[in-house]
C-alpha positions as CSV (number, residue, x, y, z in Angstrom):
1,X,-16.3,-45.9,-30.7
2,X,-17.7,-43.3,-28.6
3,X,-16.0,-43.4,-24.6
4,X,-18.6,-42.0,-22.0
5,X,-16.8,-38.8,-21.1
6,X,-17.0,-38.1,-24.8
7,X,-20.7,-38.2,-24.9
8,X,-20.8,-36.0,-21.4
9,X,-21.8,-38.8,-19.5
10,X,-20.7,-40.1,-16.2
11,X,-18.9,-43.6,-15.9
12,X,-20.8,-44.9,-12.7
13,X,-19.2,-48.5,-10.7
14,X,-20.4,-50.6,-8.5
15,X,-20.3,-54.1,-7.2
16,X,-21.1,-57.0,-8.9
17,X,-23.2,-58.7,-6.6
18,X,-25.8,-56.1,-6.0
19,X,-25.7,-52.0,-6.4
20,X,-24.4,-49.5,-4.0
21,X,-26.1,-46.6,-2.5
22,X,-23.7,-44.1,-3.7
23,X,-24.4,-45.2,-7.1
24,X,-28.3,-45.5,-6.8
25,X,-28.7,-42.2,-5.3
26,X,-25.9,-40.7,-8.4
27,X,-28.5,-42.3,-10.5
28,X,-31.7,-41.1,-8.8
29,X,-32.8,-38.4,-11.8
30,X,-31.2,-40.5,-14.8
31,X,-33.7,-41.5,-17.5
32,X,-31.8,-44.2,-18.8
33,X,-28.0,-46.5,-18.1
34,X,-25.9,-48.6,-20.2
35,X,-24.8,-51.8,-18.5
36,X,-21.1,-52.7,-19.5
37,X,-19.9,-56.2,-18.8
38,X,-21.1,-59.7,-18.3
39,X,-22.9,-61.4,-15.6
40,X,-19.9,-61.7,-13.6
41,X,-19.3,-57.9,-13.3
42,X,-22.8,-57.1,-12.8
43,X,-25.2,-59.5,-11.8
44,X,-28.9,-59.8,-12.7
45,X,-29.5,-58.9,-9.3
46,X,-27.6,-55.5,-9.7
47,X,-29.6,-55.3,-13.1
48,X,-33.0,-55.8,-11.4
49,X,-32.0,-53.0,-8.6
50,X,-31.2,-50.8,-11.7
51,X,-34.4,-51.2,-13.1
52,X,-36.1,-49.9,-9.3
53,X,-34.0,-46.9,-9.0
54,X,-34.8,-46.5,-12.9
55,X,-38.4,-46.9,-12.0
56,X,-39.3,-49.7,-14.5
């Protein structure tokens, strides 16, 4: 199993209930995320604001 800082990439957080600015705007020129956790440590709302600053 491959860790994040092994593949160079960055291990972003942010709260469950809906997505922080600092990690929207960290995430501004990324192509793509990896969600990690359930629904109780990131919500679908989170996943759905993830999907704007993603531009899908």
């Amino acid at each position: 199993m491959l860790s994040a800082g092994q593949l160079g990439d960055p291990l972003l957080l942010t709260h469950p209930g809906h997505l922080t600015q600092a990690t929207a705007t960290a995430l501004s020129d990324a192509s793509s995320v990896t969600i990690i956790g359930g629904h109780l440590a990131v919500s679908s709302k989170t996943e759905h604001q993830l999907q704007d600053v993603l531009g899908r």
